[in-house]
N, C-alpha and C positions, 0 to 999 in steps of 0.2 A: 504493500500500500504506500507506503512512503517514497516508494519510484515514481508510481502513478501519479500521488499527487506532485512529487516535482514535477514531472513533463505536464502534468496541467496545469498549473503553476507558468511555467516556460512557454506552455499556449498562450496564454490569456496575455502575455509581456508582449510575445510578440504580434499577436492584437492591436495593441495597447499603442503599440511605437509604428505600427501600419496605418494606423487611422489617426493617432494626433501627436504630431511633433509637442506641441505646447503639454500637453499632459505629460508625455514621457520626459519631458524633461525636470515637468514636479517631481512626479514621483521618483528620477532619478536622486534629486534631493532629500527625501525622507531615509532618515537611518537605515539601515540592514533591515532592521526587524520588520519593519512597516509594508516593504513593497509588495512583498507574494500577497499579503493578502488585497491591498487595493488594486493590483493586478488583476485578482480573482474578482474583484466587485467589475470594474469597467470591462474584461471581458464580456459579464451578462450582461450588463443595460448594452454593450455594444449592439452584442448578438441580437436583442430582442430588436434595438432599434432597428436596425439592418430591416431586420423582420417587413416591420412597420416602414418603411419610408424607400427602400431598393429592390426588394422582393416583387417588381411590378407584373411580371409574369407568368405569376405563381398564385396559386390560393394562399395568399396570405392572410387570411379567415383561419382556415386550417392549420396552416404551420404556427400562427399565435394559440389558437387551442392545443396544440400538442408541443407547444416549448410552457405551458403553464401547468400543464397536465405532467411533462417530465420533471419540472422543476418540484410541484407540489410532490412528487414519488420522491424524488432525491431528498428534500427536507425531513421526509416519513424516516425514506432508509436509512440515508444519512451516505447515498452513493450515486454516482450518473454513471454510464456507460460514455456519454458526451463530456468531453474534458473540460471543456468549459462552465460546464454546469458541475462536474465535480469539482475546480476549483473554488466556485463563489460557494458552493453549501458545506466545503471545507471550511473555507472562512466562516461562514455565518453559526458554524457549530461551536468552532475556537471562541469565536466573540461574543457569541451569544448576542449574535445580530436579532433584531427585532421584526418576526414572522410578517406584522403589521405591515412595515415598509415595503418588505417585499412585493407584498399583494397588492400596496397601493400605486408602488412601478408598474405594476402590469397591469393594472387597470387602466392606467394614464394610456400607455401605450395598447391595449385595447379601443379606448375611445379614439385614437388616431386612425383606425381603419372603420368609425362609422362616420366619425364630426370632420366637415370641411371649415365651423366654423365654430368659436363659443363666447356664452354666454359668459357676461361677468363671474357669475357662481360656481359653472359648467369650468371656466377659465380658471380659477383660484384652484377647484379641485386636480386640473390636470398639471401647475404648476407644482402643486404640491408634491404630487405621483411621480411624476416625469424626473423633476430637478432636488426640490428641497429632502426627499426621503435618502436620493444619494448622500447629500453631503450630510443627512445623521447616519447612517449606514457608514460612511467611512469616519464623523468622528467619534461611533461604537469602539472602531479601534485605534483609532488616537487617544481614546481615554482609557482603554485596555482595562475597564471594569470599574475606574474611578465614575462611580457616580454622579460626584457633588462635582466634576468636572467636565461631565457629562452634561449634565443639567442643567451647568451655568451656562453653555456656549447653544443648549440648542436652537438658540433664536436667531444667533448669525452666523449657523451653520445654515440655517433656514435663508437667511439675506441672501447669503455667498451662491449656493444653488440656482435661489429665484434671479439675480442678479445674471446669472452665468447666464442662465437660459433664457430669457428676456434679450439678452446681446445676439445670444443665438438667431433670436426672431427677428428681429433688424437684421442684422450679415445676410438672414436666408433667407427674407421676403422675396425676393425673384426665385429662386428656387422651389420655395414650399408654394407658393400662388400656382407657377406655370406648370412645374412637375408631378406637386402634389397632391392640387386643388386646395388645399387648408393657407386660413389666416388665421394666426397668432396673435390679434389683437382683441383684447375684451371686448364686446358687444359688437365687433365690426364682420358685418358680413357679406358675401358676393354681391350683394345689389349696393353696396356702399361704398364706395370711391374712397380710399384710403389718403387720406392728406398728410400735411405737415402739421396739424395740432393732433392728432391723434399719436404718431410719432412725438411730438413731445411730451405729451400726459404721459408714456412709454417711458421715457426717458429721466422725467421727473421719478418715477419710481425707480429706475437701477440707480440713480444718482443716492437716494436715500438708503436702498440697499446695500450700495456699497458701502457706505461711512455707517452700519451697522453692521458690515460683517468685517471691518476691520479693526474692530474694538473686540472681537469676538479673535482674530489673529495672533494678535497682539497676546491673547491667554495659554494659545495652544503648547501643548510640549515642545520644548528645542528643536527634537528628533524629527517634529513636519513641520516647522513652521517656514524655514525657505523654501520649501516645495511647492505648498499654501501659498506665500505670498508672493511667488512670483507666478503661479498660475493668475494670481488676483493683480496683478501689475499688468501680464498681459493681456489679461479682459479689460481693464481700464484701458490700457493703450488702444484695443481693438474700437472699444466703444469711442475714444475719443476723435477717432478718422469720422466712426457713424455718424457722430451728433455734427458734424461742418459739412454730411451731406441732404441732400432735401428726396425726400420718398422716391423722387422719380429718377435722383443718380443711382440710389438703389437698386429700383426695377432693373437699370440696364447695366451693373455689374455688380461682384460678389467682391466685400473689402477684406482684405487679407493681410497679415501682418508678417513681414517675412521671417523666413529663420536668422540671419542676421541681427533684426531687433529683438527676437525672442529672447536669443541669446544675451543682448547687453539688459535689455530687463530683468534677465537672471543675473548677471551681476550686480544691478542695480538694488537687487533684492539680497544680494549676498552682501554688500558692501550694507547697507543700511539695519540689515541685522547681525552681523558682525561687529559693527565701526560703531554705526550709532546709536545701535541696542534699541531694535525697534519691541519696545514694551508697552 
């Protein structure tokens, strides 16, 4: 067993480092101890996502019922035959990750194969599922069973999440509209012309998001915190290209932040919590 779970372990990395430069390069930052398992988390919301938003060819009905269906058996058994699914209910067994979160990821990610669009309420729930249950699922193990450290951060583990995945929605507006058919914006839907105040109401909330989950960074163990906060330097960076364009630079391309500035924004996250003790 403990082969198995390295080589799924070693899946879910190399995953991890396929699909986002910017993450592998956090998590290249967290201590030894920390990486297999947030490896094992992103490998599954990859997988599922994939599901949801690439799978165009496919019964993707089906394949989402039977990646929920093998996960719930793996939780039971406490094994997958899918590496991928074995590494995160490895994880989630060591952490004693919260059953709750998981079901509420996959739901999120179920309503992406019925909703083109949501409601305010419909919206808060799917941000919740989608984004803010990862980042309490991954800091399950940045607080490695401390409770009361636990407890105290999960509101800007909540920010940090909804913050990421909000940035997300702006970057993919051309993407998720022509490819996917879905809008990402609270109450706005196909018969509704998407503007530049709706994009700012958007906006106004990761603003405040952020500067709540970076009081929430600022608490984390040594062992993640430049991983964390240079993932959270380069969504700032990202967003701040978003916010000097107007909805319709958007539609006509996808803003990108190259590896070059990722990289000095990981310095930049190195030098300010080394040097100037970002507490």
């Amino acid at each position: 067993m403990d082969q198995y779970n390295k080589t799924s372990y070693a899946i879910s990395k190399v995953i991890t480092r396929s699909y986002s430069t910017s993450f592998s390069l956090g998590i290249s930052a967290f201590a030894p101890q920390y990486r297999d398992a947030i490896y094992g988390i992103y490998g599954f919301v990859r997988l599922a996502d994939e599901i949801v938003d690439t799978f165009h060819n496919y019964n993707q009905k089906l394949l989402m019922e039977n990646f929920r269906r093998e996960t719930e058996e793996a939780l039971q058994t406490g094994i997958s035959t899918n590496p991928v699914l074995q590494a995160f209910i490895h994880t989630v067994k060591e952490y004693k990750i919260d059953y709750h979160y998981i079901d509420a990821f996959l739901r999120s990610m179920e309503m992406d194969l019925t909703n083109s669009y949501y409601e305010p309420q419909q919206y808060n729930e799917y941000i919740y599922g989608s984004a803010e249950v990862v980042g309490l699922m991954c800091l399950q193990i940045f607080a490695g069973g401390d409770d009361k450290l636990f407890n105290s951060l999960v509101a800007p583990a909540r920010s940090l999440g909804s913050a990421f995945q909000k940035v997300n929605f702006l970057r993919d507006i051309k993407s998720d509209m022509e490819e996917r058919e879905r809008i990402y914006l609270p109450g706005v839907n196909h018969a509704i012309k998407i503007d530049d105040v709706h994009k700012r109401d958007l906006e106004k909330e990761i603003e405040l998001e952020f500067l709540n989950a970076l009081e929430g960074i600022k608490k984390l163990p040594i062992g993640v915190k430049l991983g964390v906060y240079s993932a959270y330097l380069y969504y700032q960076g990202l967003f701040k290209k978003i916010k000097k364009l107007k909805v319709k630079e958007l539609m006509s391309k996808r803003v990108r932040v190259s590896n070059t500035t990722k990289m000095i924004l990981f310095l930049r996250g190195l030098l300010e919590i080394k040097i100037l003790k970002l507490t």
